[in-house]
N, C-alpha and C positions, 0 to 999 in steps of 0.2 A: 447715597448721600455721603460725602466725603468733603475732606480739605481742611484747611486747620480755621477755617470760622470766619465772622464778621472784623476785620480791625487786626487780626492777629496774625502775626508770620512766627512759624515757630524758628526759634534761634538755632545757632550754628554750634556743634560740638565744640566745646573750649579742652583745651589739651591739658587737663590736668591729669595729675597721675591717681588709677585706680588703685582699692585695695584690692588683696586676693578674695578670689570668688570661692564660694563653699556651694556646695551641690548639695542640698538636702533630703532633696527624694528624687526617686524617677521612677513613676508608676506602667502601669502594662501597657496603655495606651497613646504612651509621649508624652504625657505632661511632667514638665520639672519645675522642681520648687529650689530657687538659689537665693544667696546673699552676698551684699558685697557692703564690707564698713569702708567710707571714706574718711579721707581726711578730714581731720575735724570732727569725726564723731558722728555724720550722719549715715543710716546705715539706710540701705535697699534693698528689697526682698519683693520676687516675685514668684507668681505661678505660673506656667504655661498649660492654658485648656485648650488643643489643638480643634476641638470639636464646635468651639464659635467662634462668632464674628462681629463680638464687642468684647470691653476690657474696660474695669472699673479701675480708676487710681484713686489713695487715699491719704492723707499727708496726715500724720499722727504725731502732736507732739504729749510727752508725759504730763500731763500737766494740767490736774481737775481740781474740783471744788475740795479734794480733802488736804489740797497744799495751801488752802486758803485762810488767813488768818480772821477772826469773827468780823474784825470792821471791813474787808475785803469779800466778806462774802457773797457769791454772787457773780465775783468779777470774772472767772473763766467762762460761765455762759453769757456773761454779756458780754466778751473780749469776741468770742463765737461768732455772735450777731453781726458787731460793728466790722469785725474785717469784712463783712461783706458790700460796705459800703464805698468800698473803692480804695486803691490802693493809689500811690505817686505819677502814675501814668493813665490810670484806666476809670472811667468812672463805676459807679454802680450799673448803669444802665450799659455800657458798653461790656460789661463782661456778662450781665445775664446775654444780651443779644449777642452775642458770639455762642455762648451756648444754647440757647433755642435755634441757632441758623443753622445745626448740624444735628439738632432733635434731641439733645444729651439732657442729662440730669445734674443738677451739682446742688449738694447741699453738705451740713456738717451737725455733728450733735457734740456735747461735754458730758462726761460720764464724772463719778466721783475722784478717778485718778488717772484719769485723761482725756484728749480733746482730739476728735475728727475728722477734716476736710476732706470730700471724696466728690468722684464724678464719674458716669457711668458711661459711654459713647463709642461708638462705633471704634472698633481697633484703630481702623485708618485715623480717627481723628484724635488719639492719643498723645501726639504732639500739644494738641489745642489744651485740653488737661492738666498736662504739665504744666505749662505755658500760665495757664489763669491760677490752679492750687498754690505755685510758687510763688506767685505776684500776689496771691491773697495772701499768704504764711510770713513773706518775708517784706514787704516794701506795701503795709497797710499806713495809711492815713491818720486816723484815732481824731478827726479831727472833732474841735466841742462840740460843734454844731450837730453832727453828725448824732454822737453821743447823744443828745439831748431830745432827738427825733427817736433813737431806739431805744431810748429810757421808757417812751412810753408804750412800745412794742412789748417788750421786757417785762412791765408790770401788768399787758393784759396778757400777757400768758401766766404768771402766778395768779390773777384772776381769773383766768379759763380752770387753771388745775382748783384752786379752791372750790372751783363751782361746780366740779366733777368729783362726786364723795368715793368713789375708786378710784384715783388717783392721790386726792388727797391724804385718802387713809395710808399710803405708802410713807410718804413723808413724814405722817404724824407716826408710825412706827417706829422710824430706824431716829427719829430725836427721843421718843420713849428708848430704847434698848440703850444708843448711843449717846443721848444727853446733848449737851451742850458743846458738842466734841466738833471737827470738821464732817468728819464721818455720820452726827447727827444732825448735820443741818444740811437744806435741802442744796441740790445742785443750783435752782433755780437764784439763790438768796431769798430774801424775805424782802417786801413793802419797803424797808426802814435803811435798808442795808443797800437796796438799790436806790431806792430815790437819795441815799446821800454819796455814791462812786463818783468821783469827779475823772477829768480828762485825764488827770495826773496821776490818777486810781489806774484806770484802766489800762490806760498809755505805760505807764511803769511795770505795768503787771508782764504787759506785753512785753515790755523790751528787756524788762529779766529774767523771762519763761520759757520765751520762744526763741531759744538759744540748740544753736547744730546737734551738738549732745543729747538733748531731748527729743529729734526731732528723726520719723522714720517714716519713711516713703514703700507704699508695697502695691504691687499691680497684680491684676488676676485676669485672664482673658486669655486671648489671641493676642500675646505680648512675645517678644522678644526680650531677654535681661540687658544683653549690651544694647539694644537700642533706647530701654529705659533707662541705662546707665547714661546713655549720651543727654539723653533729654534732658535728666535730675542736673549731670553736672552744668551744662547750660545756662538751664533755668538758675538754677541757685549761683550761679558764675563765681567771682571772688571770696564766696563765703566760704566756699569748700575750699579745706586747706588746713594748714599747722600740725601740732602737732596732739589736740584736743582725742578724748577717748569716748565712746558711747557714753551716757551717763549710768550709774550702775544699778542694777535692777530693783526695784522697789520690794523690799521685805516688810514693811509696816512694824518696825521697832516701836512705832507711835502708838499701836495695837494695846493696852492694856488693862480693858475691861476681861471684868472676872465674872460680874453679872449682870443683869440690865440696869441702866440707870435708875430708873424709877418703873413704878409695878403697872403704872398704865395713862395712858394719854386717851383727851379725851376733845373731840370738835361737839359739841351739842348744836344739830343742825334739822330741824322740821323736815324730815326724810319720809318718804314711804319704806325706803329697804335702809336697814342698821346693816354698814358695813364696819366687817369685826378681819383685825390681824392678831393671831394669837402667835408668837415666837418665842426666840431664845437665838442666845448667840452662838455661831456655826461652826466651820472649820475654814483656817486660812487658806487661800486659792494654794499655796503650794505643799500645802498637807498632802501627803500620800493616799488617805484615806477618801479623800474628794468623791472617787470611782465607786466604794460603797457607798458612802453616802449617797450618793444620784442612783443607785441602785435602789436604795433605802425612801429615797423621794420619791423617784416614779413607783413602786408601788405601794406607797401611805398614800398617795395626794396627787400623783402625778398623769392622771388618763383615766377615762370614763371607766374602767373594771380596777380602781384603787380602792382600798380596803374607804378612805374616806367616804366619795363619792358614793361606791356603792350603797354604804350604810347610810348616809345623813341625806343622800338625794335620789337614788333610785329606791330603796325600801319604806323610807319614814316620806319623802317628799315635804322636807322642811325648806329646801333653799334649791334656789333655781344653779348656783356655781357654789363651790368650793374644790380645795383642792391646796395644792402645798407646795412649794419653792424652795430653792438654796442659793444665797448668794454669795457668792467668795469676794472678798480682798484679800489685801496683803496683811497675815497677819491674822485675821480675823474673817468674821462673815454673820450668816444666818441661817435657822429656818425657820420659815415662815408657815403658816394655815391659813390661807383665806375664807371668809363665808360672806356668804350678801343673803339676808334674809328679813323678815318683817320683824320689827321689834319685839313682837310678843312671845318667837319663837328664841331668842337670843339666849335667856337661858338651858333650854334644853342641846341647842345645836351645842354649843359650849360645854356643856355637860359631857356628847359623845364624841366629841376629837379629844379630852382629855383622857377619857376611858381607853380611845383607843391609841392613840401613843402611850399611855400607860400597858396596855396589852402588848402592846409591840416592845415595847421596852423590856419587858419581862419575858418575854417568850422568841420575841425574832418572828422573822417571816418562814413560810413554809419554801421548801425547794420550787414548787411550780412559782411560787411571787417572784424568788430570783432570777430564776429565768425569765418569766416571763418581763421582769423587770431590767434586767441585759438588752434583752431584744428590745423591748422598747427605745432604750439609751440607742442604740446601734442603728436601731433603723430611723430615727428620726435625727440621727448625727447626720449619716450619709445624705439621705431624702434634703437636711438640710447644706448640703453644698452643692446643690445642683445648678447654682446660679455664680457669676462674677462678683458680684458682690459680698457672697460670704467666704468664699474663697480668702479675699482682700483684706475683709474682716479678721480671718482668723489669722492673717499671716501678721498684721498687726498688733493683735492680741499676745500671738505664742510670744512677739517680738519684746514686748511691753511688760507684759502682767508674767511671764515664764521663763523668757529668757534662754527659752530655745525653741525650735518646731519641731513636734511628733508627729510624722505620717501618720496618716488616718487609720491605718493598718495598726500599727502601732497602740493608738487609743482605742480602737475594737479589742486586743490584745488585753488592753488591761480591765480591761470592761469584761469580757470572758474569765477574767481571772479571778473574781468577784466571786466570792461562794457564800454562804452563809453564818459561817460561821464568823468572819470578818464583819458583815453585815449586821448582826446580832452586836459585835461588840458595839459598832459606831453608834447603836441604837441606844442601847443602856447607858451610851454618857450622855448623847444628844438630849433625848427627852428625857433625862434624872434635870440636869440642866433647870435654874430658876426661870420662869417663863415672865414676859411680860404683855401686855394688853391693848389696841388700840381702838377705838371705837368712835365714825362718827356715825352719829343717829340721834333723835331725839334723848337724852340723856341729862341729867344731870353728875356734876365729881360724885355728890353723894353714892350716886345708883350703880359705880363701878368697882365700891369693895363688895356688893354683891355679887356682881357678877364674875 
């Protein structure tokens, strides 16, 4: 199955002038990872996996729920939505059928400090990709009407997650640690906040976010870079140009929580299982220390043989999951403890994750945790880029959130370099760190200075 789609002819090289290309890697087997900034600020970064025969593309621009001001919030994932409903030439219906007529995938997500658009499809139809991300990204519609049809999309997926007490306890987390901050409120917006975005909300939001600067295009597949260079300048035709710079990396200046907002949130919800988040705030994604820490995570929390698990769910058999996470920004971050258990058990499980980050805090992990905790990070890095689409992801990511790309070699490297006594230290600030508490389950405020 080939050819660029239903409706679509992919367009003709336009003769602008490129910037200089950077070689980032070139690994054993032919694949190479390049970049190229154009004019104007949008930059392109691919991978070459010589070993298949598709190729995801992803159009990334900076620009998530934590650049959003409280009455706006919301609007980068409904901004998400609505491009998909068609852009000045194309309708809705015309570009999903151009990508079903070739078997492709295309979808897009919002993160807290940026936003998505990707499409997975056979190499050969890599053109068709371009072709439609670019026409979603640059020359969307916003029209009311539109709007007003995915308003009500919009609010039944923040009714889907509230109806999901593992999902929702996420949310209700990072507004307990984060407050009232953008960083505290959900990607999603709330009820209050979408139902009052108007066109001039969203449409605005659009036309002063989704600017060249922001905006980074990365392929991963059975690609070639100058022939994705040809396609990007094309597709984006007069836009590329001037004399415009990338925009400059996000440090999270805005970052200035010292402790968590408040000691704990609480949904009281007629549950069978009380889902609990127990945290404190993290290291910022560009901390050096990141590498133990994920050393530190996988093994407190992070794999069926972690000191958590073992103890609170293969020895006592108090909860079906738990287990522990880290999440970076700019600036800041988390960790987190998850547990999902019956309410009656709430106190006790709570009792032994503080026991034991208290233990770990004081003592560090043993040599075999470290390793064993290396290896983990290492093998489920790898194992995790076997596909086009993480590939894509990460060239996005290094592009965005880093500001530079580290062969994989490289981040084994420093993952190996991880010893323990490093790991010890990260530990004794992390969990000394004031903690704070999320909980839905059947509950009342009263019943969480107990707990």
């Amino acid at each position: 199955m080939s050819g660029t789609g239903v409706g679509v002819t992919a367009p003709a090289p336009v003769p602008v002038p490129v910037g200089q290309t950077q070689l980032l890697d070139v690994d054993e087997v032919g694949g190479r990872v390049e970049r190229t900034e154009l004019p104007g600020g949008l930059r392109v970064l691919t991978e070459t996996m010589p070993g298949v025969l598709s190729a995801t593309l992803g159009i990334w621009v900076g620009v998530g729920s934590r650049d959003e001001p409280a009455r706006l919030a919301g609007s980068s994932h409904f901004l998400e939505h609505l491009l998909f409903k068609g852009t000045r030439t194309r309708s809705a219906l015309e570009i999903a059928t151009a990508m079903d007529a070739v078997g492709g995938e295309m979808n897009a997500f919002t993160a807290k400090e940026h936003t998505c658009y990707y499409a997975n499809v056979l190499a050969s139809d890599l053109p068709l990709a371009v072709t439609l991300l670019a026409d979603l990204v640059t020359e969307a519609r916003n029209t009311a009407e539109d709007l007003e049809s995915e308003r009500t999309v919009v609010l039944e997926e923040i009714a889907m997650r509230d109806d999901e007490p593992g999902d929702a306890v996420h949310d209700l987390f990072a507004e307990t640690l984060f407050g009232d901050t953008p960083l505290g409120r959900s990607v999603l917006g709330d009820v209050a906040t979408v139902e009052g975005l108007g066109r001039d909300d969203v449409d605005g939001w659009y036309r002063r976010r989704y600017a060249l600067p922001s905006v980074v295009v990365t392929a991963a597949g059975r690609v070639d870079h100058r022939q994705v260079l040809d396609l990007v300048l094309a597709a984006f035709g007069e836009r590329v140009g001037g004399e415009g710079r990338p925009a400059p990396l996000r440090r999270g200046d805005d970052a200035v929580h010292d402790r968590p907002a408040r000691p704990h949130g609480l949904i009281s919800r007629r549950t069978e299982q009380t889902h609990l988040l127990l945290g404190t705030l993290g290291l910022g994604r560009l901390d050096e220390r990141r590498y133990a820490a994920a050393v530190l995570d996988a093994a407190v929390g992070g794999g069926m043989s972690s000191r958590l698990f073992q103890e609170i769910r293969e020895r006592r058999g108090l909860v079906y999951s738990v287990g522990s996470s880290l999440t970076h920004y700019a600036g800041t971050g988390s960790f987190t403890v998850y547990a999902g258990c019956s309410p009656k058990r709430v106190p006790e499980v709570l009792r032994l994750v503080r026991a034991e980050l208290a233990r770990v805090a004081a003592e560090g992990l043993t040599t075999a945790e470290v390793v064993r905790g290396r290896g983990q990070l290492k093998g489920a890095m790898v194992l995790g880029l076997e596909d086009t689409g993480s590939r894509m992801s990460r060239l996005g990511k290094s592009e965005l959130s880093f500001g530079e790309y580290l062969p994989v070699r490289e981040v084994l490297a420093r993952l190996d370099g991880v010893d323990e006594d490093q790991v010890t230290a990260v530990a004794a600030e992390l969990f000394s760190r004031e903690t704070c508490l999320a909980v839905v389950g059947p509950y009342r405020e009263s019943d969480l200075d107990r707990l």
